[in-house]
DRENDO-1510 file (C-alpha; in Angstrom, 1 decimal, always signed):
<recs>
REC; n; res; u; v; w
REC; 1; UNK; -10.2; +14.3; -3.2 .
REC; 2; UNK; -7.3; +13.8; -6.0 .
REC; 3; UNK; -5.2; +16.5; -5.5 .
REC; 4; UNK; -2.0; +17.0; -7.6 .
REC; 5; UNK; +0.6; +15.1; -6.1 .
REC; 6; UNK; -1.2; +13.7; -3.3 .
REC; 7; UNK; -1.9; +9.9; -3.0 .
REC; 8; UNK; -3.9; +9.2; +0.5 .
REC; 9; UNK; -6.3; +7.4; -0.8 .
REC; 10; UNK; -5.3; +5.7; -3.7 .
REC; 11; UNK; -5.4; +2.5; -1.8 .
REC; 12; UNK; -9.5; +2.8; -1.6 .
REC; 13; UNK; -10.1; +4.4; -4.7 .
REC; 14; UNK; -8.2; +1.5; -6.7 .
REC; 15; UNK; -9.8; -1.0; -4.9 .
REC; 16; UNK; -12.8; +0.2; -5.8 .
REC; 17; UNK; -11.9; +0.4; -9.3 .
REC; 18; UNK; -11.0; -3.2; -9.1 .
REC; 19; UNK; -14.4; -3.8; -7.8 .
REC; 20; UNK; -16.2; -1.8; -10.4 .
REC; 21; UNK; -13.9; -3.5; -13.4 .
REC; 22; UNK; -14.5; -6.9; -12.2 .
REC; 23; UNK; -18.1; -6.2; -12.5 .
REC; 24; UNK; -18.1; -5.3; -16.0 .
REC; 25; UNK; -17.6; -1.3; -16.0 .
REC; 26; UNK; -14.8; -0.4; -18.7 .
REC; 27; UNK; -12.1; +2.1; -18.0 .
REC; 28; UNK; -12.6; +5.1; -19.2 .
REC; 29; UNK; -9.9; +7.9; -21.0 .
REC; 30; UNK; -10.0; +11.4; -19.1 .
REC; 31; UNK; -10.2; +14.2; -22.1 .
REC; 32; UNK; -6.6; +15.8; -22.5 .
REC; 33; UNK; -7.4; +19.3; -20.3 .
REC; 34; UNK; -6.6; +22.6; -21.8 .
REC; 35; UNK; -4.7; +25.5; -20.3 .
REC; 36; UNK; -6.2; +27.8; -22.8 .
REC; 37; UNK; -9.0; +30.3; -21.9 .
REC; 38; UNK; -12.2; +30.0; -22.8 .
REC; 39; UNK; -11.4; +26.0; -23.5 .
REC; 40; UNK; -9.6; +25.2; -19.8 .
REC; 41; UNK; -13.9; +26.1; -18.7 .
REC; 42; UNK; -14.9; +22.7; -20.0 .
REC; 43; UNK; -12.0; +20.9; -18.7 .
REC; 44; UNK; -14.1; +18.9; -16.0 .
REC; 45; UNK; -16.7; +15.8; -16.6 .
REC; 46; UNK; -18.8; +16.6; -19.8 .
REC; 47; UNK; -20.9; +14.7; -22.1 .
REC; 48; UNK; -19.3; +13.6; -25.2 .
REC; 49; UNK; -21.9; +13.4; -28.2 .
REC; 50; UNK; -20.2; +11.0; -30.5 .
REC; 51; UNK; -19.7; +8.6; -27.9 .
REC; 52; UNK; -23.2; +9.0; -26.3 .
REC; 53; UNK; -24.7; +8.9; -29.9 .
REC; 54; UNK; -22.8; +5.3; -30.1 .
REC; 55; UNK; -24.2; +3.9; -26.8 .
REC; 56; UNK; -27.3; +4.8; -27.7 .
REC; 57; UNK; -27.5; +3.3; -31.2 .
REC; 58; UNK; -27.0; -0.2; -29.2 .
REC; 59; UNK; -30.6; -0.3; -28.1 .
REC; 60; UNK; -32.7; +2.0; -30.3 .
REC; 61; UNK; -34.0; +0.4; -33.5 .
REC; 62; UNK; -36.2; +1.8; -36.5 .
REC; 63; UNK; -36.7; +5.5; -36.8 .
REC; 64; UNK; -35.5; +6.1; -33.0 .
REC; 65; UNK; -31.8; +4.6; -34.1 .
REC; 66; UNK; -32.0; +7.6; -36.4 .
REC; 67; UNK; -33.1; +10.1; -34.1 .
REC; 68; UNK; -30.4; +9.3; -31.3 .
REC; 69; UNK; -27.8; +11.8; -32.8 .
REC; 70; UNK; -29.7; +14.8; -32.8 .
REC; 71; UNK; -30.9; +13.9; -29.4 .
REC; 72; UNK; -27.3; +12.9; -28.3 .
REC; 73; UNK; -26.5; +16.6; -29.6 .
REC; 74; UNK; -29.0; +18.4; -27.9 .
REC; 75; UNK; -28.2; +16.8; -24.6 .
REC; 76; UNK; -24.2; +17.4; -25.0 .
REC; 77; UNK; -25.2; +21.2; -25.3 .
REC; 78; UNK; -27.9; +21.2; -22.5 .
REC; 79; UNK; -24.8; +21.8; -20.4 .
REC; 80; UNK; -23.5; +23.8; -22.8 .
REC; 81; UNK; -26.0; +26.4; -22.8 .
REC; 82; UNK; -26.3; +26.4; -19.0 .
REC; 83; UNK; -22.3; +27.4; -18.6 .
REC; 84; UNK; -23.0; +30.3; -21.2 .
REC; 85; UNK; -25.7; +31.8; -19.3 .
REC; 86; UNK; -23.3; +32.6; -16.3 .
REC; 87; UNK; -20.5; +33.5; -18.4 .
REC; 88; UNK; -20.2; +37.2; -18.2 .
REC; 89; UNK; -17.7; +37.0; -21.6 .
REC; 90; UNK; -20.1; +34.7; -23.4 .
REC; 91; UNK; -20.9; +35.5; -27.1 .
REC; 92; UNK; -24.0; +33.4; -27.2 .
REC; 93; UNK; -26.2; +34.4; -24.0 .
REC; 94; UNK; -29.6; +34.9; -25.9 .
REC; 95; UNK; -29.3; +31.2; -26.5 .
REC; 96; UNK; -28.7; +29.9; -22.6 .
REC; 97; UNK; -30.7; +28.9; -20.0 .
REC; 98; UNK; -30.1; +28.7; -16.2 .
REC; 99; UNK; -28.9; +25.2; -14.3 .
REC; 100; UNK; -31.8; +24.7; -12.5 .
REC; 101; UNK; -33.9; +24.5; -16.3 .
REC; 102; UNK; -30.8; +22.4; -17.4 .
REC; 103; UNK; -30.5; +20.0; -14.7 .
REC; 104; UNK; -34.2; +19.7; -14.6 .
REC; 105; UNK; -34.5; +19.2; -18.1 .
REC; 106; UNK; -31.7; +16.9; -18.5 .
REC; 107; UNK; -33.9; +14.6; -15.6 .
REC; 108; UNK; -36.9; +14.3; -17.4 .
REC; 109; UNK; -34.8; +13.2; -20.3 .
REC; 110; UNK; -32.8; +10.8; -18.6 .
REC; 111; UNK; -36.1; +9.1; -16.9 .
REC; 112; UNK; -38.7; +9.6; -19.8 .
REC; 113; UNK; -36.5; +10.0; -22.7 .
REC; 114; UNK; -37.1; +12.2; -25.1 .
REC; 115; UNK; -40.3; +11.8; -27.8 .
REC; 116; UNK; -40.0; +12.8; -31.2 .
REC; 117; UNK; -42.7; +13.3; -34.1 .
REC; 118; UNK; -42.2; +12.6; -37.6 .
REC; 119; UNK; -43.6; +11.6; -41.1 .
REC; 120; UNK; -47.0; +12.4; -41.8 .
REC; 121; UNK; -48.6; +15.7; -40.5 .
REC; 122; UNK; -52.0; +14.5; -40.9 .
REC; 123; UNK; -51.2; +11.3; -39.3 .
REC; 124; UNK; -48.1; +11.7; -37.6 .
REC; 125; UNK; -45.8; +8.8; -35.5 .
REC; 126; UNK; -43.8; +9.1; -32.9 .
REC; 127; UNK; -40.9; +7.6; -31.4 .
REC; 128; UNK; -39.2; +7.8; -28.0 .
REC; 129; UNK; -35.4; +7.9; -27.6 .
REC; 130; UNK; -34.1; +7.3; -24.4 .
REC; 131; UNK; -30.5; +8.0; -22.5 .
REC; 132; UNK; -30.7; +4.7; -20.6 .
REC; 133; UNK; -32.1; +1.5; -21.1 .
REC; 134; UNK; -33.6; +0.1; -18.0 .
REC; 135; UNK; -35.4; -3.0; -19.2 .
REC; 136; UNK; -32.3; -4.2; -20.8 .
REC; 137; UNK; -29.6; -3.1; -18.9 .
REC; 138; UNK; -26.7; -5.4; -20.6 .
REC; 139; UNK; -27.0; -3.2; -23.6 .
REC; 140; UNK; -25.7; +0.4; -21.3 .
REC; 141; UNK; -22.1; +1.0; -21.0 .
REC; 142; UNK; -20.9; +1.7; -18.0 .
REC; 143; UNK; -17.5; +3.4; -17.5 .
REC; 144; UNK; -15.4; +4.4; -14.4 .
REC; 145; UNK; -13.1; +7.3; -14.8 .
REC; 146; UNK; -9.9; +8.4; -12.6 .
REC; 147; UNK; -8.5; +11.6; -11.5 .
REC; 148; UNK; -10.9; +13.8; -13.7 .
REC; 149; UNK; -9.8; +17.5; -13.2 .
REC; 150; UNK; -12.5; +20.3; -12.1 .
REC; 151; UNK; -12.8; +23.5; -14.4 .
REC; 152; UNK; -11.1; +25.4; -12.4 .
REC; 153; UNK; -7.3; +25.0; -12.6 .
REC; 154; UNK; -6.5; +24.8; -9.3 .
REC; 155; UNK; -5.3; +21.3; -8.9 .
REC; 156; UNK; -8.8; +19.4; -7.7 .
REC; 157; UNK; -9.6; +16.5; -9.8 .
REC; 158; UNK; -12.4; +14.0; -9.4 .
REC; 159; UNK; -11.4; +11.0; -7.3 .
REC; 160; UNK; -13.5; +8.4; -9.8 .
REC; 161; UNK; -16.2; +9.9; -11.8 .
REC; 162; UNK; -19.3; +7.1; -13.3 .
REC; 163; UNK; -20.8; +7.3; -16.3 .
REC; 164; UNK; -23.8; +5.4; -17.9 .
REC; 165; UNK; -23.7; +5.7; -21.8 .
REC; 166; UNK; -20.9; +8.5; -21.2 .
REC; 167; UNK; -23.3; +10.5; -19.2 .
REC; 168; UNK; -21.2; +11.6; -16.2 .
REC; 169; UNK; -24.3; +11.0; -13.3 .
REC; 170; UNK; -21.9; +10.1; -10.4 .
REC; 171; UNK; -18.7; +12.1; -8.7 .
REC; 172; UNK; -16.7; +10.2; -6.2 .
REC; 173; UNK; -14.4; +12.2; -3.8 .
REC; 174; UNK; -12.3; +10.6; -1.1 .
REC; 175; UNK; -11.2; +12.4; +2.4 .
REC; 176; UNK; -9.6; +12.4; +5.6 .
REC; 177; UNK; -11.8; +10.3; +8.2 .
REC; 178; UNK; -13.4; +13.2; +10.6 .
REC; 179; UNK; -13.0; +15.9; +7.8 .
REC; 180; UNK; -15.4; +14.7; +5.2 .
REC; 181; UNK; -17.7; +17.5; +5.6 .
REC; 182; UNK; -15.2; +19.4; +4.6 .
REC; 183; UNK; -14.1; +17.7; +1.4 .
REC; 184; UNK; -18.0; +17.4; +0.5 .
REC; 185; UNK; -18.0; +21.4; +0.9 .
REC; 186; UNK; -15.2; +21.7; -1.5 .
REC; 187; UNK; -17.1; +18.9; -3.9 .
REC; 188; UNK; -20.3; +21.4; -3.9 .
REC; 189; UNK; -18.0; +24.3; -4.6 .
REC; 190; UNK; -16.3; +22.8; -7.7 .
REC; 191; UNK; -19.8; +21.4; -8.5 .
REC; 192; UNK; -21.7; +25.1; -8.5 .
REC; 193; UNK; -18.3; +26.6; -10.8 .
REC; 194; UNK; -19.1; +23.9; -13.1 .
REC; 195; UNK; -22.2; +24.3; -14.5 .
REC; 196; UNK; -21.4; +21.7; -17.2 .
REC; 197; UNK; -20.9; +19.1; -14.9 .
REC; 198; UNK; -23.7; +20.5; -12.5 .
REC; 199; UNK; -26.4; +19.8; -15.4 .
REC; 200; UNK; -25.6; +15.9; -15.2 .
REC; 201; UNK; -24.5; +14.7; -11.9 .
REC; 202; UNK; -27.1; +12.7; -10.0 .
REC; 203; UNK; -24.8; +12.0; -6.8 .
REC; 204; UNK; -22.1; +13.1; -4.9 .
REC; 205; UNK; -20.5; +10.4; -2.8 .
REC; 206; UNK; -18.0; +11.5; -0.7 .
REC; 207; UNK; -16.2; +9.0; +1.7 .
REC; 208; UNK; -12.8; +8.3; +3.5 .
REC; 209; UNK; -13.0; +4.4; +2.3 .
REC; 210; UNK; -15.0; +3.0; +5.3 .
REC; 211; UNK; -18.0; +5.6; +6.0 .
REC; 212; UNK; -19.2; +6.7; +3.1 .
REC; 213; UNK; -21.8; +9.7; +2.9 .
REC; 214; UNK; -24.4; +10.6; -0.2 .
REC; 215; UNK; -26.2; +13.6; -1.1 .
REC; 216; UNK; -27.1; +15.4; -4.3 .
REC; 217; UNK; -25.9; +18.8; -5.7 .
REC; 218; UNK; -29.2; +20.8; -4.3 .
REC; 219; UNK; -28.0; +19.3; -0.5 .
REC; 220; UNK; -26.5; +21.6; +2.0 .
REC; 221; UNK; -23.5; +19.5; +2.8 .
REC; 222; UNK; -24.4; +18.9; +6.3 .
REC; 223; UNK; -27.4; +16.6; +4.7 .
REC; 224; UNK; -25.4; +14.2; +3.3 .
REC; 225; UNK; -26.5; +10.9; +4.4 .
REC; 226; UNK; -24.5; +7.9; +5.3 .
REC; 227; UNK; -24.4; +5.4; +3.2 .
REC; 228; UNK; -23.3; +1.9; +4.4 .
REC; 229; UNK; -21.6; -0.1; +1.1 .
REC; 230; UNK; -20.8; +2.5; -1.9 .
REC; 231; UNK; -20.2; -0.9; -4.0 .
REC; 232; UNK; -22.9; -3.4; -3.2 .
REC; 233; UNK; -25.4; -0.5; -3.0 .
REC; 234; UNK; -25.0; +1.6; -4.9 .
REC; 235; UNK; -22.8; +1.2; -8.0 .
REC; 236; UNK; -22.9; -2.4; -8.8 .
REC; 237; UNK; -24.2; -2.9; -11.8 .
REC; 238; UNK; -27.5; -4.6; -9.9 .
REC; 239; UNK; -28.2; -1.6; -8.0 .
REC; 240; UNK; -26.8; +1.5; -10.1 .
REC; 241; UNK; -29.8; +1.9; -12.4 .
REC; 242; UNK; -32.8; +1.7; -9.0 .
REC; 243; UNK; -30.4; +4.5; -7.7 .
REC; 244; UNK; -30.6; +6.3; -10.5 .
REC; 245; UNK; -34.1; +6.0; -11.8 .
REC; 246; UNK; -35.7; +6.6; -7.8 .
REC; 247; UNK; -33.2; +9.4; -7.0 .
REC; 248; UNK; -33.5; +12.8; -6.5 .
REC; 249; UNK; -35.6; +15.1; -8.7 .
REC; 250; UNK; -33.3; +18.3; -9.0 .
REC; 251; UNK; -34.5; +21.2; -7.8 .
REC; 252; UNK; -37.1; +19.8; -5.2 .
REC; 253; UNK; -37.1; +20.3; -1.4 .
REC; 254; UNK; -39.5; +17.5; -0.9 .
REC; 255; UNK; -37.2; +15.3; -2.9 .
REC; 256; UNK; -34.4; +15.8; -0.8 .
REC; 257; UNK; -31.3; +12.9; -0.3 .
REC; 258; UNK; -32.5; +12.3; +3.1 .
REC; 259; UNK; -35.8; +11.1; +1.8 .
REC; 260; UNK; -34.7; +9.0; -0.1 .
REC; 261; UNK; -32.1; +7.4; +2.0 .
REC; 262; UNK; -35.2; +7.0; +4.3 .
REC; 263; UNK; -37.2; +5.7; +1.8 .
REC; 264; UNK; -34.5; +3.1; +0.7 .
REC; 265; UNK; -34.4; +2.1; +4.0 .
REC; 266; UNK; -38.0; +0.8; +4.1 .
REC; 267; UNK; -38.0; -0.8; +1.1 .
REC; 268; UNK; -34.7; -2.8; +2.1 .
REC; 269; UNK; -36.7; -3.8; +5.1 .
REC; 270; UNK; -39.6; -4.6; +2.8 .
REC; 271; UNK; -37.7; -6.8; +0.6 .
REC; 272; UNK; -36.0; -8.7; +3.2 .
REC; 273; UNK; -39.0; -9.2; +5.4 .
REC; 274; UNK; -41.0; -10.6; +2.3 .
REC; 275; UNK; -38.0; -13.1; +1.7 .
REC; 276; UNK; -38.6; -14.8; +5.0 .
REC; 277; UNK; -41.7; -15.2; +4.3 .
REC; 278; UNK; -41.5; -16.8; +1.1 .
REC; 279; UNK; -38.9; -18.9; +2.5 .
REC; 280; UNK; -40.4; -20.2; +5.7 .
REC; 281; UNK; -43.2; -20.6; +3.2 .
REC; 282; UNK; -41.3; -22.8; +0.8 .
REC; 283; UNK; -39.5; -24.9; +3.5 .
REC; 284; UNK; -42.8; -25.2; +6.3 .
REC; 285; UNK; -43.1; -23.7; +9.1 .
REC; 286; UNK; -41.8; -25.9; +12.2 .
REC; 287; UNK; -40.9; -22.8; +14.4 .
REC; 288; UNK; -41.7; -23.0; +18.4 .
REC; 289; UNK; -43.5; -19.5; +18.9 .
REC; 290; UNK; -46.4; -18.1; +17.2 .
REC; 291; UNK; -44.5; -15.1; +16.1 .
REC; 292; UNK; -41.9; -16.4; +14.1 .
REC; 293; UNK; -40.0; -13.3; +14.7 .
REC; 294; UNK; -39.5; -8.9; +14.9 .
REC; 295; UNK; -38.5; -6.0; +12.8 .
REC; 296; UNK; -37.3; -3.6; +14.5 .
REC; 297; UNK; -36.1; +0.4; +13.6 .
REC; 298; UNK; -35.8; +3.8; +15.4 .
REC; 299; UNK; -39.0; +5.5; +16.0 .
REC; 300; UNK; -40.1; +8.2; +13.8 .
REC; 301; UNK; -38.9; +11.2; +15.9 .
REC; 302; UNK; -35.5; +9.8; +14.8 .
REC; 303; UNK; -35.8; +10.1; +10.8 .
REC; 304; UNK; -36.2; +12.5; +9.2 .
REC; 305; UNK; -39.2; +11.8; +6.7 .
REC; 306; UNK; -42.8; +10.4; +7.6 .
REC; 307; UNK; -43.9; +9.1; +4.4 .
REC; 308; UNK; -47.3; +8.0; +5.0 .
REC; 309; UNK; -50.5; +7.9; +7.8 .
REC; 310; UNK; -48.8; +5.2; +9.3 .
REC; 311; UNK; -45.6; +6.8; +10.3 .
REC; 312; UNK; -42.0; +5.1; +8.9 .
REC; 313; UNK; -42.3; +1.6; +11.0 .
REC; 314; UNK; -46.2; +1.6; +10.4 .
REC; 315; UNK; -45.5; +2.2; +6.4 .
REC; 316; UNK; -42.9; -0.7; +6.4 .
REC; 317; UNK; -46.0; -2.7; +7.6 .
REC; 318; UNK; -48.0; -1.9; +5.2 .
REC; 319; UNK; -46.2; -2.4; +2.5 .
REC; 320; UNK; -45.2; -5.7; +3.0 .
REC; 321; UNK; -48.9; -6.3; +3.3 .
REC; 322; UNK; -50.1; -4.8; +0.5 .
REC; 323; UNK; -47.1; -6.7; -2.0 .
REC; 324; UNK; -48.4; -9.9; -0.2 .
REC; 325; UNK; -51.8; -8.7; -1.4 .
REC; 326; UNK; -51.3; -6.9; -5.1 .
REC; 327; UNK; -48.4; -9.4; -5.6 .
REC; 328; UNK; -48.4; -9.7; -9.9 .
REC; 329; UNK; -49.4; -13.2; -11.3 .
REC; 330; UNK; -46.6; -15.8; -11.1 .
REC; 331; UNK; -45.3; -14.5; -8.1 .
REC; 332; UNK; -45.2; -16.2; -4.6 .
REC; 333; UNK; -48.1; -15.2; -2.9 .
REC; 334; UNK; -48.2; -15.2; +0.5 .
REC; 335; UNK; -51.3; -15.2; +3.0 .
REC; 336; UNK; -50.9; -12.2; +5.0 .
REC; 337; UNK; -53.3; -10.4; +7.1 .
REC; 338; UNK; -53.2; -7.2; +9.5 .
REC; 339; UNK; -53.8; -7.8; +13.4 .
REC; 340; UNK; -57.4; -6.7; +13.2 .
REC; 341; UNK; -58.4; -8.7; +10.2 .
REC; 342; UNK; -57.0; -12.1; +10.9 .
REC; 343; UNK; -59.5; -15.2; +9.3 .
REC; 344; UNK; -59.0; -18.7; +9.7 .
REC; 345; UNK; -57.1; -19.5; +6.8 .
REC; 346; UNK; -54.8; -16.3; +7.4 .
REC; 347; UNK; -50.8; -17.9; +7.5 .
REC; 348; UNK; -49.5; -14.5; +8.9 .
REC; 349; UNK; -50.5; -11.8; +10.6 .
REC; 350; UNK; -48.3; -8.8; +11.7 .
REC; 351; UNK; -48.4; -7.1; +14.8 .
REC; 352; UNK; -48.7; -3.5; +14.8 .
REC; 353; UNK; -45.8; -1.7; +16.5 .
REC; 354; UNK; -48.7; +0.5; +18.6 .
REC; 355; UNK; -49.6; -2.7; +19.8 .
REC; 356; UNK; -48.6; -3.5; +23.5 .
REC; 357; UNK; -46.7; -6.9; +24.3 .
REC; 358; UNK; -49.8; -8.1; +26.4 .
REC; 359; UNK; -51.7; -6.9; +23.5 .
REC; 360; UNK; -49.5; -9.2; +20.9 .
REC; 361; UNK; -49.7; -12.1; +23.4 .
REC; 362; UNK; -53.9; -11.9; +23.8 .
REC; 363; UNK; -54.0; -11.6; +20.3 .
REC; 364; UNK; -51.6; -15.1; +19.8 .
REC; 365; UNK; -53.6; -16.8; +22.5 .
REC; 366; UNK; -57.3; -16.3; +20.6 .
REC; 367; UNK; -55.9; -17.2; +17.5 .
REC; 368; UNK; -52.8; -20.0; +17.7 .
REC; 369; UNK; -53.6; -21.2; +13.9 .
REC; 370; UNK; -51.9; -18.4; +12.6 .
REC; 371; UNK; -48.1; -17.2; +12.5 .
REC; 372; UNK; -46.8; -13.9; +13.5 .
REC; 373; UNK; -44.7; -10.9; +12.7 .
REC; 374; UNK; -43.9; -8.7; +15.4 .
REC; 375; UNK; -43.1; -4.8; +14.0 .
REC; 376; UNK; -41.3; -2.6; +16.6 .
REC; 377; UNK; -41.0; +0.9; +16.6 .
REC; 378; UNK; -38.1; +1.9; +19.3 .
REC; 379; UNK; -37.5; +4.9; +21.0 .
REC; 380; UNK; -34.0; +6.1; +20.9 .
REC; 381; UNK; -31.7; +4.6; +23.3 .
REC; 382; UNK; -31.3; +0.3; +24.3 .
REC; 383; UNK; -34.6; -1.7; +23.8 .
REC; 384; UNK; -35.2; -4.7; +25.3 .
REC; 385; UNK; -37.2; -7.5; +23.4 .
REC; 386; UNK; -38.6; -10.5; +24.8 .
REC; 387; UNK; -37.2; -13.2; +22.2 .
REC; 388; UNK; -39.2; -16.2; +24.2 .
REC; 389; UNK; -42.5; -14.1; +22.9 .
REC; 390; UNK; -41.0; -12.6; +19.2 .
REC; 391; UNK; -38.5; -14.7; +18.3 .
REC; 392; UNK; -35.7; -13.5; +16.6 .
REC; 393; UNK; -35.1; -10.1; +14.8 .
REC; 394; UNK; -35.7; -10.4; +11.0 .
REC; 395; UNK; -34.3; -7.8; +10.5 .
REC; 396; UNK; -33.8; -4.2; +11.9 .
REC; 397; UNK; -32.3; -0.8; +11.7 .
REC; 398; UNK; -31.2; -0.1; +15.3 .
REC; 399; UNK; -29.7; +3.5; +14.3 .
REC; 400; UNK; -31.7; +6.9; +12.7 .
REC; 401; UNK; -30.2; +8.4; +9.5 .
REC; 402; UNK; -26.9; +9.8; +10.0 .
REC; 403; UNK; -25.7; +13.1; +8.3 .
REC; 404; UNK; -22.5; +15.0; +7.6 .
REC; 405; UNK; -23.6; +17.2; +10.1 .
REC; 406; UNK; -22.6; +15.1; +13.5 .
REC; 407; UNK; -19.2; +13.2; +11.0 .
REC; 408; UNK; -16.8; +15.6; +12.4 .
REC; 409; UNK; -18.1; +15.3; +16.4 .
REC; 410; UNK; -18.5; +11.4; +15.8 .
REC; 411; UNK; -14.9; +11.0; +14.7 .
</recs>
C-alpha cells in the first residue's frame, strides 16, 4: 500500500500506470486533502458531481442530457448520506441511510441507470439516465489515480484508484509478496471507516506485482481470489466494463467474489473452446484422431461453486453446446451435438467427462463420421491423459481457485 515515504512498489504500480495510459485511461488529479475536522472525513476517493455531470452529458441526448445533473447530484450524496448516518457528530442524521442501502442502491444505478418521469401527468414519458455506457464504451472516461489518501489521517493512501465517468469502482493496493493477506486486511479496514468510498467501490485488488488477488468489500479477506493478469483481465479497457457489469451484487452471500471468479473461469473456457471450433471449422478439418482434442479442469470438490445440474466441468459442456445451438443470426454456427444425441450430419460431439475412456473410444468406433471433444473432470493431484486417444489439451485449468487464505503458507 502507499505509505508516506515508502516506495516498494513503485516500480509495479508505475508500470501499470504506463500500461493503463497507453491504453487510453487519462491521469487523474488527487483532491487537495484537508487537515481540518469535519472536512479531513471526505479526504479519500469520492464522487465528484460536476465532473460526473460532464461525462455523462457525452452520451445522454434529449430530455435525459437534462436530467444527468440532478442524477449526477443525487449519486455524489448517496455516499454522502451514508457517512452521516454513522457519524455520531452529524447534524443531518434524519436524512441518512446505512451502507448496505447505499452501496446497494448505488448498484442498481450503475447497472440499470436511473429512470425518470416527466411532462404530461396524464400521459407521461420517461427517460433513463445511466452512469455508464456499455453499448458505446468510447464515449466513458476512464481515469487512473495515484497515491489517493484514506479518511483517516494516518498516512495510508491508495496505491492506484480507477474510475469510470469519475466514479471511483476500483482500489488497487500493492504488498509485500507472502503478506498480502495482511495488506488486504488493512484495505477492508480503511474501506469499512470510509463509508464514502465504501458506497462505490466494486473491487479491491490487492497484489505484490506478480500474484495478484480480488475480492469485493463484503469478502472476508481470506476469500480473496487470485487473479492471474490485473491488466489484460481486468482493467483494460476491453475487459473493465464485463468486470464491472457481471460483478458482485453488494450485499449478497450467494454473489460472493469466489463465484464469480468461478464463473469467469467457465466462460473463459467457453470462449476459447468455441474458437477452436470455429477455426478448425473455417480451415477443415485434417486432424489424425477422432477427438480432435480435451478440456481439462479440477473436479468440483476443488471449487468452490457448483453452478448448475451438471456440476462446474459438466456446465462448461453445456454451454458451449447450447451457444453452438442458440448462436444469434450472423454468427458462425457450428454443428454440435451431446454424446447421446449424435446424428449423421453431427460435425462434433463432446464427450462427457462421466464418460470412461473405453466408453469415449466405443462411442468413436460406432460413429467415425463425426469429430470429437473430450471434457475431463480431474481429481486433485497429476492426471494422466492418453493424447494418442484425445489429442491435445484445448485448453485447461489444471489448479482449483486459490484464496488469500493459503497466500501466506504458499509463499
Amino acid at each position: 500500500m502507499y505509505l508516506v515515504n515508502q516506495r516498494a512498489h513503485a516500480y509495479h504500480r508505475k508500470k501499470l500506470i504506463r500500461q493503463l495510459l497507453a491504453d487510453g485511461y487519462k491521469m487523474g488529479q488527487v483532491p487537495e486533502s484537508t487537515q481540518d475536522e469535519p472536512y479531513a472525513l471526505f479526504n479519500g476517493p469520492s464522487v465528484d458531481s460536476w465532473e460526473l455531470e460532464n461525462d455523462l452529458k457525452r452520451f445522454h441526448t434529449g430530455e435525459a442530457w437534462y436530467r444527468v445533473e440532478h442524477f449526477a447530484t443525487e449519486v455524489s450524496f448517496l455516499g454522502t448520506k451514508a457517512f452521516h448516518h454513522y457519524w455520531p457528530d452529524s447534524p443531518k442524521p434524519e436524512g441518512s441511510h446505512s451502507l448496505e442501502y447505499a452501496r446497494e442502491h448505488f448498484f442498481d444505478w450503475l447497472i440499470a441507470g436511473r429512470e425518470f418521469q416527466y411532462l404530461y401527468e396524464s400521459r407521461p414519458l420517461y427517460c433513463t439516465c445511466q452512469l455508464i455506457d456499455y453499448t458505446n464504451t468510447q464515449f466513458n472516461a476512464l481515469h487512473v489515480f495515484e497515491a489517493w489518501p484514506g479518511c483517516q489521517n494516518n498516512g495510508f493512501a491508495w496505491d492506484l484508484v480507477i474510475t469510470i465517468n469519475h466514479l471511483p469502482l476500483i482500489g488497487v493496493v500493492y504488498g509485500d509478496t507472502g503478506r498480502l493477506l495482511e495488506t488486504a486486511q488493512k484495505a477492508l479496514a480503511e474501506i469499512e471507516n470510509d463509508k464514502v468510498f465504501g458506497t462505490y467501490i466494486q473491487f479491491l485488488v490487492v497484489t505484490d506485482g506478480h500474484n495478484t488477488y480480488i475480492g469485493s468489500p463484503d469478502d472476508d479477506a481470506m476469500a480473496f481470489c487470485k487473479w492471474n493478469d490485473l491488466h489484460d483481465d481486468i482493467l483494460s479497457p476491453s475487459k473493465i466494463y464485463d468486470f464491472i457489469y457481471y460483478g458482485v451484487r453488494p450485499g449478497f452471500v450467494e454473489d460472493s467474489f469466489a463465484t464469480f471468479v468461478a464463473d469467469a473461469q467457465q466462460f473463459e473456457m467457453v470462449r476459447q473452446i468455441n474458437e477452436f471450433l470455429k477455426k478448425s471449422k473455417r480451415e477443415g478439418l485434417s486432424v489424425e484422431r477422432q477427438c480432435v482434442g480435451y478440456v481439462l479442469a479440477p473436479s468440483t470438490a476443488n471449487n468452490l461453486r457448483h453452478p448448475s445440474p451438471f456440476g462446474w466441468m459438466g456446465a462448461v459442456r453445456q454451454m458451449v453446446f447450447e451457444q453452438n445451438v442458440l448462436l444469434c443470426i450472423g454468427e458462425e454456427l457450428i454443428n454440435v451435438s451431446q454424446a447421446e444425441d449424435i446424428r449423421d450430419d453431427t460435425e462434433y460431439a463432446l464427450l462427457d467427462e462421466e464418460m470412461t475412456d473405453l466408453e469415449c473410444a466405443q462411442l468413436m468406433l460406432n460413429h467415425p463420421k463425426a469429430y470429437y471433444v473430450r471434457f475431463l473432470d480431474r481429481p486433485a493431484g497429476p492426471y494422466l491423459v492418453d493424447t494418442n486417444l484425445f489429442g491435445n489439451p484445448i485448453c485447461k485449468f489444471d489448479f482449483p481457485i486459490e484464496t488469500l487464505e493459503y497466500e501466506s503458507g504458499a509463499s
